[in-house]
KOLRO-44453 format. One record per atom (N, C-alpha, C, O, CB): chain; residue in three letters; x, y, z; atom name. Coordinates in pm, 1 decimal. Glycine has a CB too. Example, Ala and Ser with C-alpha at 12.3 -4.5 7.8 and 13.67 -1.06 7.14 Angstrom:
node chaine A, residu ALA, east 1319.0, north -569.0, up 780.0, atome N $
node chaine A, residu ALA, east 1230.0, north -450.0, up 780.0, atome CA $
node chaine A, residu ALA, east 1320.0, north -330.0, up 780.0, atome C $
node chaine A, residu ALA, east 1423.6, north -331.9, up 846.5, atome O $
node chaine A, residu ALA, east 1130.8, north -447.3, up 904.6, atome CB $
node chaine A, residu SER, east 1285.0, north -225.0, up 708.0, atome N $
node chaine A, residu SER, east 1367.0, north -106.0, up 714.0, atome CA $
node chaine A, residu SER, east 1290.0, north 3.0, up 787.0, atome C $
node chaine A, residu SER, east 1340.9, north 113.8, up 803.9, atome O $
node chaine A, residu SER, east 1408.4, north -59.8, up 572.5, atome CB $
END
This chain:
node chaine A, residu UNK, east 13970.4, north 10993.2, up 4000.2, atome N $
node chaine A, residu UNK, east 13943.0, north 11092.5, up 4101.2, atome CA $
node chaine A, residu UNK, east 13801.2, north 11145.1, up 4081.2, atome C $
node chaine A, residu UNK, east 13759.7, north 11133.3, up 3965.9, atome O $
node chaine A, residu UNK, east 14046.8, north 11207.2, up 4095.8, atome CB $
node chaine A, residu UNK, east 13707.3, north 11208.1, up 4181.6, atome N $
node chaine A, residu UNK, east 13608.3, north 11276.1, up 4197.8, atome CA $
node chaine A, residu UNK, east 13618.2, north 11374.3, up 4173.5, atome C $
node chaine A, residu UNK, east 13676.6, north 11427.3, up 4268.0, atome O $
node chaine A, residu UNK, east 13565.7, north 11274.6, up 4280.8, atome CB $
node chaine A, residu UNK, east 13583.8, north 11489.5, up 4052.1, atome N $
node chaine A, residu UNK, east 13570.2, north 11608.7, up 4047.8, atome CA $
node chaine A, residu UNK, east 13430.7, north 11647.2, up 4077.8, atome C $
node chaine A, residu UNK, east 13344.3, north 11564.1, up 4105.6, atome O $
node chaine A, residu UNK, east 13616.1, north 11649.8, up 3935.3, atome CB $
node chaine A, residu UNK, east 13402.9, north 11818.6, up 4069.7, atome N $
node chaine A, residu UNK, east 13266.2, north 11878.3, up 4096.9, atome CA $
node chaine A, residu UNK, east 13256.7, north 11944.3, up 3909.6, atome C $
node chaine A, residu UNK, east 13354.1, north 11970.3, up 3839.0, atome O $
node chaine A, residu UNK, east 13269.4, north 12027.4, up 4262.9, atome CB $
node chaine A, residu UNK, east 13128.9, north 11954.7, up 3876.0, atome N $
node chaine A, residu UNK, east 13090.6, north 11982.1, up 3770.6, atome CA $
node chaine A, residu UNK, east 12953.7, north 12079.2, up 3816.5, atome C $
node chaine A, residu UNK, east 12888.2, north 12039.5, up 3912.8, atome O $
node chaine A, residu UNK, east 13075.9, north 11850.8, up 3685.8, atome CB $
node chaine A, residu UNK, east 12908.7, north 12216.6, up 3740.5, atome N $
node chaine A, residu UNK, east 12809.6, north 12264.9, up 3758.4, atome CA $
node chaine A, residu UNK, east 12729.1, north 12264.4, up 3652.1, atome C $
node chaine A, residu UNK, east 12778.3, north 12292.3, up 3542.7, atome O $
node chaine A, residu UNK, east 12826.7, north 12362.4, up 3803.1, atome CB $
node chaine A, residu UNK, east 12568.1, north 12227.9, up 3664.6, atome N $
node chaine A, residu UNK, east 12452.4, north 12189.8, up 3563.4, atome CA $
node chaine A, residu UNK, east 12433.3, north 12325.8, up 3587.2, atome C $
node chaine A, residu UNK, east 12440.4, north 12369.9, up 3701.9, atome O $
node chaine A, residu UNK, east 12322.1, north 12067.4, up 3588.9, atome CB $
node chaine A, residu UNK, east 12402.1, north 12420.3, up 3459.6, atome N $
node chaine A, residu UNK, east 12332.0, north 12516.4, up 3499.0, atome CA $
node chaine A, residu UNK, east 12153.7, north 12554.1, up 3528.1, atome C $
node chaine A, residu UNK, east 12111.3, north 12657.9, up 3578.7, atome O $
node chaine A, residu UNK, east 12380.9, north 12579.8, up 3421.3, atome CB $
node chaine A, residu UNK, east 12093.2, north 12467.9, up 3492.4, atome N $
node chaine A, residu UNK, east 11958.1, north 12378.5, up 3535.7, atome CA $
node chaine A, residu UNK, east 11960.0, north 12320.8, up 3646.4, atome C $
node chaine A, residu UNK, east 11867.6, north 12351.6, up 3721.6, atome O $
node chaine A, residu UNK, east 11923.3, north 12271.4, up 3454.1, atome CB $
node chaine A, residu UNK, east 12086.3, north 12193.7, up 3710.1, atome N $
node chaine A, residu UNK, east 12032.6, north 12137.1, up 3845.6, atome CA $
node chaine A, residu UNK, east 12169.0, north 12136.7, up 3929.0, atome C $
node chaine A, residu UNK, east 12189.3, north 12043.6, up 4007.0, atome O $
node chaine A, residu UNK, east 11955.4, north 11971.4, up 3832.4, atome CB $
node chaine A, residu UNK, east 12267.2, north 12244.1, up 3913.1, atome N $
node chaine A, residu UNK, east 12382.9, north 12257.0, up 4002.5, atome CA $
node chaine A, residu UNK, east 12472.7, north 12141.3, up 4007.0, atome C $
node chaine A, residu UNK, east 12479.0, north 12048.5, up 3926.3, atome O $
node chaine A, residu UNK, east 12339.5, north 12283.1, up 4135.6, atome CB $
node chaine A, residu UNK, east 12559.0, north 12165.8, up 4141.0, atome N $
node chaine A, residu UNK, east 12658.7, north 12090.7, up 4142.5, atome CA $
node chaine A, residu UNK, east 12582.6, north 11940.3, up 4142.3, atome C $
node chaine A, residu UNK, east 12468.2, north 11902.1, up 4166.8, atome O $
node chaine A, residu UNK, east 12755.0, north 12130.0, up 4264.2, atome CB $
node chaine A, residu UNK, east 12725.2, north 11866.9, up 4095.7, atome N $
node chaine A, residu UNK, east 12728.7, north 11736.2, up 4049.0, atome CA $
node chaine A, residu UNK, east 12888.3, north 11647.7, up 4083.6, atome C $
node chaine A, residu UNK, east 12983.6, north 11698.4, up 4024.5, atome O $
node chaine A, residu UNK, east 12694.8, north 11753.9, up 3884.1, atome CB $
node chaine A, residu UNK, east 12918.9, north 11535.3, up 4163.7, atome N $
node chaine A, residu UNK, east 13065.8, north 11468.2, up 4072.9, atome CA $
node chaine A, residu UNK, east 13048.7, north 11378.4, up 4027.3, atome C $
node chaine A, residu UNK, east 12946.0, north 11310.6, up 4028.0, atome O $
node chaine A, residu UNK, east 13188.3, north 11430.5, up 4129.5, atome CB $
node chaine A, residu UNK, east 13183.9, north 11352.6, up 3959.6, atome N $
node chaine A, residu UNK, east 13158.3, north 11285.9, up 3835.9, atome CA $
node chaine A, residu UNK, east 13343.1, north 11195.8, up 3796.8, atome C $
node chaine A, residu UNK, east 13431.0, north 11231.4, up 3718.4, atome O $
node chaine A, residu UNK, east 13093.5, north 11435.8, up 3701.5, atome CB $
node chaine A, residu UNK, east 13340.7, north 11145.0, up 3837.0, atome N $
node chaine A, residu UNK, east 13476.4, north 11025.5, up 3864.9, atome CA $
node chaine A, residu UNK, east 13541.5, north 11047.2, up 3695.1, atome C $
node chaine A, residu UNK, east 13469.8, north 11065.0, up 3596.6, atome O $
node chaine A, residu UNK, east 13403.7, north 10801.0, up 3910.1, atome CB $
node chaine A, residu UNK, east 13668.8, north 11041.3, up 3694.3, atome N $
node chaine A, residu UNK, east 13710.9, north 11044.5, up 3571.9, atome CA $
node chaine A, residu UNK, east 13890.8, north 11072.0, up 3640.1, atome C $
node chaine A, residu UNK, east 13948.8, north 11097.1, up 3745.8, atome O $
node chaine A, residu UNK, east 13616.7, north 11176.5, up 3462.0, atome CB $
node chaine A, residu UNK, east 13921.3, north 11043.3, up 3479.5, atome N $
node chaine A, residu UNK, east 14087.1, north 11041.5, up 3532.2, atome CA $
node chaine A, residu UNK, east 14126.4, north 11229.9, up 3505.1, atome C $
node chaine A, residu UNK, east 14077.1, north 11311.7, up 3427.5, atome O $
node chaine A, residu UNK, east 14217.6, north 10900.3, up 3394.4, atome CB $
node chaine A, residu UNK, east 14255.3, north 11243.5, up 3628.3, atome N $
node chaine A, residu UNK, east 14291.0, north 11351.7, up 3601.8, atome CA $
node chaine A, residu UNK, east 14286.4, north 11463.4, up 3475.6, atome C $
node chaine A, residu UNK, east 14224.6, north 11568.6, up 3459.5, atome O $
node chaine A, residu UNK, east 14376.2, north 11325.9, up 3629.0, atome CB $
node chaine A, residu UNK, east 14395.4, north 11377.7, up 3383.6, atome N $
node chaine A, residu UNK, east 14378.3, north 11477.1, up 3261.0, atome CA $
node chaine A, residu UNK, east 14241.6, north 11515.8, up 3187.1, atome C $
node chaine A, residu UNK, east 14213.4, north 11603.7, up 3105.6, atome O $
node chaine A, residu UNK, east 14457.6, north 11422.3, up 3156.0, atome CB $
node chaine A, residu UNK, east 14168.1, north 11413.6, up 3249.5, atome N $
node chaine A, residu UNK, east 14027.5, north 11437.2, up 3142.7, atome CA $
node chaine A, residu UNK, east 13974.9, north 11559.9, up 3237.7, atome C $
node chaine A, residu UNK, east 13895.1, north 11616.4, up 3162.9, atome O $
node chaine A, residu UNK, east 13886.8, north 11273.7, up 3123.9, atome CB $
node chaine A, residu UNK, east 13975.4, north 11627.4, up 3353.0, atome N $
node chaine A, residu UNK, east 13864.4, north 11657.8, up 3447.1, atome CA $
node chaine A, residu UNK, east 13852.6, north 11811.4, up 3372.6, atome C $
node chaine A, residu UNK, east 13772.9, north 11879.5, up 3437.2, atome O $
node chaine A, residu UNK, east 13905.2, north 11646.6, up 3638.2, atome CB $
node chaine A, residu UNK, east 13900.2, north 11874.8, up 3273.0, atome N $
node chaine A, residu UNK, east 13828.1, north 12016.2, up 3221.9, atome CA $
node chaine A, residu UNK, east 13759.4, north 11986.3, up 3130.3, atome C $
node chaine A, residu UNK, east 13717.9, north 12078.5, up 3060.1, atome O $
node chaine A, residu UNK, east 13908.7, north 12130.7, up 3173.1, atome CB $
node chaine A, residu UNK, east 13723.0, north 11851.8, up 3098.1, atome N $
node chaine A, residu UNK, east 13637.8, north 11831.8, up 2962.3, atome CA $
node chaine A, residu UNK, east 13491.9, north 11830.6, up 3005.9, atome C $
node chaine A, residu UNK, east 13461.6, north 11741.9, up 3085.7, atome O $
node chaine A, residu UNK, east 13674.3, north 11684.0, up 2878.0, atome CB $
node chaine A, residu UNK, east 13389.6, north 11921.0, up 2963.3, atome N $
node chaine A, residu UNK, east 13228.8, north 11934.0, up 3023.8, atome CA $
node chaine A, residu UNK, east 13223.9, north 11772.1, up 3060.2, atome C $
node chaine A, residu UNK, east 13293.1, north 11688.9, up 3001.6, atome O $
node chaine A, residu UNK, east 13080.3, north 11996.4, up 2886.5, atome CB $
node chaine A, residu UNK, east 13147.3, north 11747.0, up 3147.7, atome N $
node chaine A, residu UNK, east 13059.6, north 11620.4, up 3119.3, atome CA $
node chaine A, residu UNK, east 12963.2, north 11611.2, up 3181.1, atome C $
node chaine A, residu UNK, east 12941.0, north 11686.4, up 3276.0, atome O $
node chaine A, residu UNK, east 13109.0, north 11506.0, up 3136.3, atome CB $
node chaine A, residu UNK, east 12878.0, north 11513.1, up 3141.9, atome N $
node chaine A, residu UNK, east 12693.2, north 11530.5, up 3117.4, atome CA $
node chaine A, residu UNK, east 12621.3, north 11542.8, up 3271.9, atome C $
node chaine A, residu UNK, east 12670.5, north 11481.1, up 3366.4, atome O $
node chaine A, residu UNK, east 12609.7, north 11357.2, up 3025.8, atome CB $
node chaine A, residu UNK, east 12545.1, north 11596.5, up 3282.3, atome N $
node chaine A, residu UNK, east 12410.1, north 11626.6, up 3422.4, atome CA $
node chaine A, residu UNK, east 12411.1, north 11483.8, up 3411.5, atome C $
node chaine A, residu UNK, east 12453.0, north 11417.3, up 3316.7, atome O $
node chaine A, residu UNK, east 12218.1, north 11728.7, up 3395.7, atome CB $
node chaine A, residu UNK, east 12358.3, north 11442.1, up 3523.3, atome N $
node chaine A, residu UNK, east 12295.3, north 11302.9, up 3538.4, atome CA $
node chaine A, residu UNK, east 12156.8, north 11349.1, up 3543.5, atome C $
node chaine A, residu UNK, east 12075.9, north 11259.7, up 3518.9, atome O $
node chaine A, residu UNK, east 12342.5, north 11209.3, up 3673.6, atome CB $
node chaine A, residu UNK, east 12109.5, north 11458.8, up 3567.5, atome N $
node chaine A, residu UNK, east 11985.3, north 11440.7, up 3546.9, atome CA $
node chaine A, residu UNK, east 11951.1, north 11494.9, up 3414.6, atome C $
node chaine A, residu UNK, east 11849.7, north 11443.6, up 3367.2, atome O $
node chaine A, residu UNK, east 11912.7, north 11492.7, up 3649.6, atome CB $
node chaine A, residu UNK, east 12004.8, north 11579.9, up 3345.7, atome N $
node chaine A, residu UNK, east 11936.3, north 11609.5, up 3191.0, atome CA $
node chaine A, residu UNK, east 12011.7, north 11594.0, up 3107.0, atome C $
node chaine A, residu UNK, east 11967.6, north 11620.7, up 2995.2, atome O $
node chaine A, residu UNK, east 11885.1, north 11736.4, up 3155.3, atome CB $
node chaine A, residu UNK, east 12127.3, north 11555.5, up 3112.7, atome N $
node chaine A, residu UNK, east 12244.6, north 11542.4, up 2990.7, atome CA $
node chaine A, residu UNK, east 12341.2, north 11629.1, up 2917.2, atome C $
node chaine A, residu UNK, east 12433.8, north 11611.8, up 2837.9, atome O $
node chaine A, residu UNK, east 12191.8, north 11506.5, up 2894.5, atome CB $
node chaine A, residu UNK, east 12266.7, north 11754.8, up 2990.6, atome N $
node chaine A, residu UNK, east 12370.7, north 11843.3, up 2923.0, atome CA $
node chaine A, residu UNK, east 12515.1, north 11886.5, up 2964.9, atome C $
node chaine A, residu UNK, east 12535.8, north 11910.1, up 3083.9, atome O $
node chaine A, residu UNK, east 12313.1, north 11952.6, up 2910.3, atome CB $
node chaine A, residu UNK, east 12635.6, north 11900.3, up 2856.0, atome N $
node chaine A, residu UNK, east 12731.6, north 11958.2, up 2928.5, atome CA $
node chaine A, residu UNK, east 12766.1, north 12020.0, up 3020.0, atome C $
node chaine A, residu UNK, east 12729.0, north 12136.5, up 3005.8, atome O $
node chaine A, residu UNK, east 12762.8, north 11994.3, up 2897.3, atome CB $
node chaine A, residu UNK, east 12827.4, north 12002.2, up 3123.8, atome N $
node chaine A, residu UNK, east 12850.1, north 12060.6, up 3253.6, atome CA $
node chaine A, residu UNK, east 12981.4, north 12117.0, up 3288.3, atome C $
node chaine A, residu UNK, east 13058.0, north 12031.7, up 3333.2, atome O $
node chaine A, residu UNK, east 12822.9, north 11968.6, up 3345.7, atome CB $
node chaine A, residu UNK, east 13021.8, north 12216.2, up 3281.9, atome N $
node chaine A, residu UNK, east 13154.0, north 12267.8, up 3304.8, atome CA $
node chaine A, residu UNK, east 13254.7, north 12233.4, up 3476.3, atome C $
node chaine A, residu UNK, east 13231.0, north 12218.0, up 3596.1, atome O $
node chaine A, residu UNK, east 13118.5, north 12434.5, up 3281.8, atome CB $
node chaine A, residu UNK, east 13327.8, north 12235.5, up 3416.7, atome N $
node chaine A, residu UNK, east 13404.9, north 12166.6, up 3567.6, atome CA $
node chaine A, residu UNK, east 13473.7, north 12278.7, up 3692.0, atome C $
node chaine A, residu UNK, east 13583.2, north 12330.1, up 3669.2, atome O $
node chaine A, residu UNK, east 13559.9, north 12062.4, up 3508.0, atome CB $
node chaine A, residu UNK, east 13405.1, north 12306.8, up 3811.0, atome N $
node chaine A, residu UNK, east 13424.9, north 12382.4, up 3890.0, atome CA $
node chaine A, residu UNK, east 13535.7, north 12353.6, up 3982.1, atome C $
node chaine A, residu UNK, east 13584.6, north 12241.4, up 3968.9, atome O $
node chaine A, residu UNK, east 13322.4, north 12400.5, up 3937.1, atome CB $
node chaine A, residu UNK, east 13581.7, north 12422.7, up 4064.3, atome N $
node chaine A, residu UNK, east 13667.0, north 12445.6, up 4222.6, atome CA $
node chaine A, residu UNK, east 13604.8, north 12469.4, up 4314.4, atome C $
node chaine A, residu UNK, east 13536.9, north 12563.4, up 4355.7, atome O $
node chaine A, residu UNK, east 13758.7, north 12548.8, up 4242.8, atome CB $
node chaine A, residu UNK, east 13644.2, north 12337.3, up 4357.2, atome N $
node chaine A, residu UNK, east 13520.9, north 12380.7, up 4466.7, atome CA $
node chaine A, residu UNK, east 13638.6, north 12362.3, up 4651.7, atome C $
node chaine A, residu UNK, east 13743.5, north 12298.0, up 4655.8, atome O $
node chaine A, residu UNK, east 13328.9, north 12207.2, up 4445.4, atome CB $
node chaine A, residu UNK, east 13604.1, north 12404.3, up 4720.5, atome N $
node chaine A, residu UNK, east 13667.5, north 12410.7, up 4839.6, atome CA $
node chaine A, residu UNK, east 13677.3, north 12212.9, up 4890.6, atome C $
node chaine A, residu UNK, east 13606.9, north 12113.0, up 4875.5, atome O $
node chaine A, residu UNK, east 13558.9, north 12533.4, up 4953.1, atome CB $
node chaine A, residu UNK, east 13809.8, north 12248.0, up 4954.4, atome N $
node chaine A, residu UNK, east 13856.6, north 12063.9, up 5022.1, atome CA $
node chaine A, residu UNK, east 13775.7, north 12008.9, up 5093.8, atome C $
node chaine A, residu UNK, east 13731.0, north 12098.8, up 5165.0, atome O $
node chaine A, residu UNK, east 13982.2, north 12040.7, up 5123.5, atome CB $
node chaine A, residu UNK, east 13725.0, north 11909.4, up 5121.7, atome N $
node chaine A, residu UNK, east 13660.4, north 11839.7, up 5201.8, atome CA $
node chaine A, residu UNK, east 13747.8, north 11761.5, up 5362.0, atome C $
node chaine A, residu UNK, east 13690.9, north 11683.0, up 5437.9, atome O $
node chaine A, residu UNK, east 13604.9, north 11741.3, up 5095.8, atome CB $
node chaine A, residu UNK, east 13890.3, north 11810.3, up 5377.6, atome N $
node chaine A, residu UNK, east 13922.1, north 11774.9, up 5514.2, atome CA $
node chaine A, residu UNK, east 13971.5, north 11868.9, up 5584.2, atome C $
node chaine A, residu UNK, east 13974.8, north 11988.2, up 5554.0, atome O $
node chaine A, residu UNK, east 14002.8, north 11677.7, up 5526.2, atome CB $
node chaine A, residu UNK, east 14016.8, north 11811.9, up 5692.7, atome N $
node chaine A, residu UNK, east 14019.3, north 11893.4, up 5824.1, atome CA $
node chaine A, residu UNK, east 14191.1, north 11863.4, up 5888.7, atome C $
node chaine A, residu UNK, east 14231.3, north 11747.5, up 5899.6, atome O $
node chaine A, residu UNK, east 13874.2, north 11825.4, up 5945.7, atome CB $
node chaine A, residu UNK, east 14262.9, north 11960.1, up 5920.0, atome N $
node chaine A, residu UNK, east 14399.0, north 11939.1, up 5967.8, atome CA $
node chaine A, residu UNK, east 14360.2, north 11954.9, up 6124.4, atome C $
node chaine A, residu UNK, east 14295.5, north 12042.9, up 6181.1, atome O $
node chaine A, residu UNK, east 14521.0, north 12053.6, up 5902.6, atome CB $
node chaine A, residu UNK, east 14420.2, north 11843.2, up 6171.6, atome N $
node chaine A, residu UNK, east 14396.2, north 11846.4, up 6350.4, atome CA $
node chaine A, residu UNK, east 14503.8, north 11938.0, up 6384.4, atome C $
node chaine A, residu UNK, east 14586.1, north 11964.5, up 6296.9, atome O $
node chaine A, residu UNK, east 14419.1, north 11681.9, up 6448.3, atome CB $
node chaine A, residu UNK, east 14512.9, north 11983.5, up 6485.8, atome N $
node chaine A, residu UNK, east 14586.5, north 12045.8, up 6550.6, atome CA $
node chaine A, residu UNK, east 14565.9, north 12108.0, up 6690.7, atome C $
node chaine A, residu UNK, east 14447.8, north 12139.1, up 6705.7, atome O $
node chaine A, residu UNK, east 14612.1, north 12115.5, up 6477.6, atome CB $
node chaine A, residu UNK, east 14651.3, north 12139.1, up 6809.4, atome N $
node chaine A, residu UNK, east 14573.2, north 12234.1, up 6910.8, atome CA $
node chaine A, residu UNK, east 14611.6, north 12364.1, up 6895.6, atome C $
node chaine A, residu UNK, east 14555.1, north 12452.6, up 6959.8, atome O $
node chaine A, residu UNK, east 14593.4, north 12202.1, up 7056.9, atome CB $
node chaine A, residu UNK, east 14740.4, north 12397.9, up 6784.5, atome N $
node chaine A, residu UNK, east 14762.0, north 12524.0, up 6802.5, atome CA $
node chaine A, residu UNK, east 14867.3, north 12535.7, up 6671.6, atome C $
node chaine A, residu UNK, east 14917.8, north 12443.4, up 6607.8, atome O $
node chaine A, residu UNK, east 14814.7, north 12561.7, up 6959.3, atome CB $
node chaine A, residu UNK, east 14882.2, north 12672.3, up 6654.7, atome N $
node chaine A, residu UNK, east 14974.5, north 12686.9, up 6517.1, atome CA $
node chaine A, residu UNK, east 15170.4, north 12641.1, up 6548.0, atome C $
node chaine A, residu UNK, east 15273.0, north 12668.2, up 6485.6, atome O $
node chaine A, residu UNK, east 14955.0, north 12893.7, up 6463.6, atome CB $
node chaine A, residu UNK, east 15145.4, north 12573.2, up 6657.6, atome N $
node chaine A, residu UNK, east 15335.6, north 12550.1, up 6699.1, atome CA $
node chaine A, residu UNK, east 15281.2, north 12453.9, up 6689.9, atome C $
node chaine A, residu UNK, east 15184.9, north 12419.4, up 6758.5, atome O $
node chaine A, residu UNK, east 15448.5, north 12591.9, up 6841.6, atome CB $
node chaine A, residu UNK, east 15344.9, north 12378.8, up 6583.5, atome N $
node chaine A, residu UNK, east 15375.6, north 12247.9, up 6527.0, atome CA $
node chaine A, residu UNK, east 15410.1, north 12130.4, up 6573.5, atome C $
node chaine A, residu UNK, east 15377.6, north 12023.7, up 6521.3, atome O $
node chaine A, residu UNK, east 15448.5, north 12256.6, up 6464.6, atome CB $
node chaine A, residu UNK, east 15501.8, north 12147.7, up 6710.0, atome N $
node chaine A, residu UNK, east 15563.8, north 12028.9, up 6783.8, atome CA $
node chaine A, residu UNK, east 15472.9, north 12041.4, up 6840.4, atome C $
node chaine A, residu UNK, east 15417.2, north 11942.5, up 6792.7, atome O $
node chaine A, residu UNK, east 15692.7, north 12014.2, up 6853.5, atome CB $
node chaine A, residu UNK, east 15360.9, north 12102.5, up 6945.6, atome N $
node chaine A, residu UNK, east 15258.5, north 12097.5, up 7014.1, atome CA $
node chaine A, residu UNK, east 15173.6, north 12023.9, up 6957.5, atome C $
node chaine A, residu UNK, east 15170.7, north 11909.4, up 7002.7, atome O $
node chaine A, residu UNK, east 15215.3, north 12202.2, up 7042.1, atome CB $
node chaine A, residu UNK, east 15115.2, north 12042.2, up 6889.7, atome N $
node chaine A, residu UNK, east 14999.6, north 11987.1, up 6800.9, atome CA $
node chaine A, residu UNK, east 15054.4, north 11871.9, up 6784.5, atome C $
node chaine A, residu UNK, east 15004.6, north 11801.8, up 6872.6, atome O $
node chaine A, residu UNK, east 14958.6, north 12057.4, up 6664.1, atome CB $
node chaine A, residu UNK, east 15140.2, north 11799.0, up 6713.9, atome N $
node chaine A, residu UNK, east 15200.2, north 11680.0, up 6702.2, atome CA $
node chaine A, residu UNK, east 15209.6, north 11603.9, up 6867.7, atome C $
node chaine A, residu UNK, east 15158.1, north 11497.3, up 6901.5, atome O $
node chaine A, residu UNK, east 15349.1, north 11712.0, up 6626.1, atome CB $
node chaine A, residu UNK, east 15271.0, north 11673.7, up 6930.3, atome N $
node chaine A, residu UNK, east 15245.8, north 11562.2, up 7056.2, atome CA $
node chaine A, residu UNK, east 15108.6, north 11599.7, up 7126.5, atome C $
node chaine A, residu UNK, east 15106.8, north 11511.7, up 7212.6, atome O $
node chaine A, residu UNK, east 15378.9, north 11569.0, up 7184.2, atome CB $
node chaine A, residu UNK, east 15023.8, north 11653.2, up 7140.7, atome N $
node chaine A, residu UNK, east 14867.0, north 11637.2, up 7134.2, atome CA $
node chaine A, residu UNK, east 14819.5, north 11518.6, up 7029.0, atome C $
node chaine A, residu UNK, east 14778.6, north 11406.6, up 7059.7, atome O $
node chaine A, residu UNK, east 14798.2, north 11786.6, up 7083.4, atome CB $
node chaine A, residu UNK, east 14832.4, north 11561.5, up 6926.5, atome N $
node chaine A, residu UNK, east 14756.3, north 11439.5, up 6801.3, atome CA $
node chaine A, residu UNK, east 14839.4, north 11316.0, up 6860.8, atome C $
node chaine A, residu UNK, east 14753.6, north 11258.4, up 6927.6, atome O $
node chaine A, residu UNK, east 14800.4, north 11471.1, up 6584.2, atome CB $
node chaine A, residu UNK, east 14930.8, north 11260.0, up 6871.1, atome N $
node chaine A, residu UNK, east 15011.2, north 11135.9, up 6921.2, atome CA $
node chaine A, residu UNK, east 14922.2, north 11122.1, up 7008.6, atome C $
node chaine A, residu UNK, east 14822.9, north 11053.0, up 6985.8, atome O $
node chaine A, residu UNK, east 15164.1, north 11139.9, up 6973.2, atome CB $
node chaine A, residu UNK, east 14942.6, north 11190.6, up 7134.6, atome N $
node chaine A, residu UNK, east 14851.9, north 11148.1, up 7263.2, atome CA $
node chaine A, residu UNK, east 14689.7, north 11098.6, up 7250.4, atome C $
node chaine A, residu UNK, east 14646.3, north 11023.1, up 7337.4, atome O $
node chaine A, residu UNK, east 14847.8, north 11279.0, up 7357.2, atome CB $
node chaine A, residu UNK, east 14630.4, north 11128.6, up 7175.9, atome N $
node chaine A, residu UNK, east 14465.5, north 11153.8, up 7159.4, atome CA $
node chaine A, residu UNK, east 14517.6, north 11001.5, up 7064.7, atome C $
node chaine A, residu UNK, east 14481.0, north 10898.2, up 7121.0, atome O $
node chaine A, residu UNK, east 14372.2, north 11346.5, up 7062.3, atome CB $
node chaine A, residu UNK, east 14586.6, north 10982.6, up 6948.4, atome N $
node chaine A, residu UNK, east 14548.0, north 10866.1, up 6876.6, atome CA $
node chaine A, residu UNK, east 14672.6, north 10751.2, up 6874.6, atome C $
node chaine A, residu UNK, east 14641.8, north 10639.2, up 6833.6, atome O $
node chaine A, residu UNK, east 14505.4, north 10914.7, up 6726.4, atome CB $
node chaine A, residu UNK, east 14787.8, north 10770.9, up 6910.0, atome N $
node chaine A, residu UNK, east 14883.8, north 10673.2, up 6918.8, atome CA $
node chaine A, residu UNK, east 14892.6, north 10646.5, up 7065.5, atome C $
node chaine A, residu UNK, east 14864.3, north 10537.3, up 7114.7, atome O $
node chaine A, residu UNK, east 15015.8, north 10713.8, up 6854.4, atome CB $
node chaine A, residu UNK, east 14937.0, north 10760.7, up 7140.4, atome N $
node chaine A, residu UNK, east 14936.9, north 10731.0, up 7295.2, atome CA $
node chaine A, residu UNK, east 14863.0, north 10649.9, up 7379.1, atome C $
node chaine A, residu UNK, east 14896.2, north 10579.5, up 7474.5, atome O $
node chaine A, residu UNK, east 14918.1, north 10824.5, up 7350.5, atome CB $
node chaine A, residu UNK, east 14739.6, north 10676.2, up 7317.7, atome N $
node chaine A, residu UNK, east 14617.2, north 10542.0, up 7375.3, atome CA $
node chaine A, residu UNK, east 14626.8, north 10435.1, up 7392.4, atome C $
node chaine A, residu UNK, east 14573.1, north 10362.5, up 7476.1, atome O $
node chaine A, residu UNK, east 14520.0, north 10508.1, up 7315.0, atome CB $
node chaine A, residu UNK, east 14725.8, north 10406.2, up 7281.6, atome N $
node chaine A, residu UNK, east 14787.1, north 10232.6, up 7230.2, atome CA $
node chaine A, residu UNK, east 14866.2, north 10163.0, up 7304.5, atome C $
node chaine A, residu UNK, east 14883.0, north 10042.9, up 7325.7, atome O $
node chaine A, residu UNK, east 14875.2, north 10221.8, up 7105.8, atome CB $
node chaine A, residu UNK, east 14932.7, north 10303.4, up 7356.4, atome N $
node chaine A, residu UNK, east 15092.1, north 10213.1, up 7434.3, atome CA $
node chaine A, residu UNK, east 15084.7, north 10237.6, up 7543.3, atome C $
node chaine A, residu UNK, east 15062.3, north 10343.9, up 7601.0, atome O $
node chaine A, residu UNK, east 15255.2, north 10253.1, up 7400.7, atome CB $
node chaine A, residu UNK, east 15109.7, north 10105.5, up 7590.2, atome N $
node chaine A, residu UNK, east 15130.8, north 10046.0, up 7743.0, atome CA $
node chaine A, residu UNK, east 15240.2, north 10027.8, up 7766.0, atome C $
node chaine A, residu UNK, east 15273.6, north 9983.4, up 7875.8, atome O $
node chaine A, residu UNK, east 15075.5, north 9927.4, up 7781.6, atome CB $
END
């Protein structure tokens, strides 16, 4: 997996490694020093048109499955 790590010299950084390892510092790519391992906010997006659930579901169908079927 991809975690985020912060250099305190050149900021965020990721840095691929297996789960259990991801609180162990690991090195800047640019100066080498230990880097502590941050939280950082998700990188995706939940589609939806509205917070009622069956709505949104047959919207998302329509826009990407519905297209399909003839």
């Amino acid at each position: 997996m991809i975690y985020e790590y912060r250099c305190k010299d050149h900021g965020k950084f990721s840095y691929n490694c297996a789960m259990d390892d991801r609180q162990a510092p690991k090195p800047c790519p640019e100066c080498l020093n230990l880097s502590g391992f941050i939280i950082s906010s998700s990188r995706f997006v939940l589609e939806g048109v509205s917070g009622d659930f069956p709505t949104a579901a047959a919207a998302w169908d329509k826009r990407h499955i519905g297209a399909y079927k003839k």
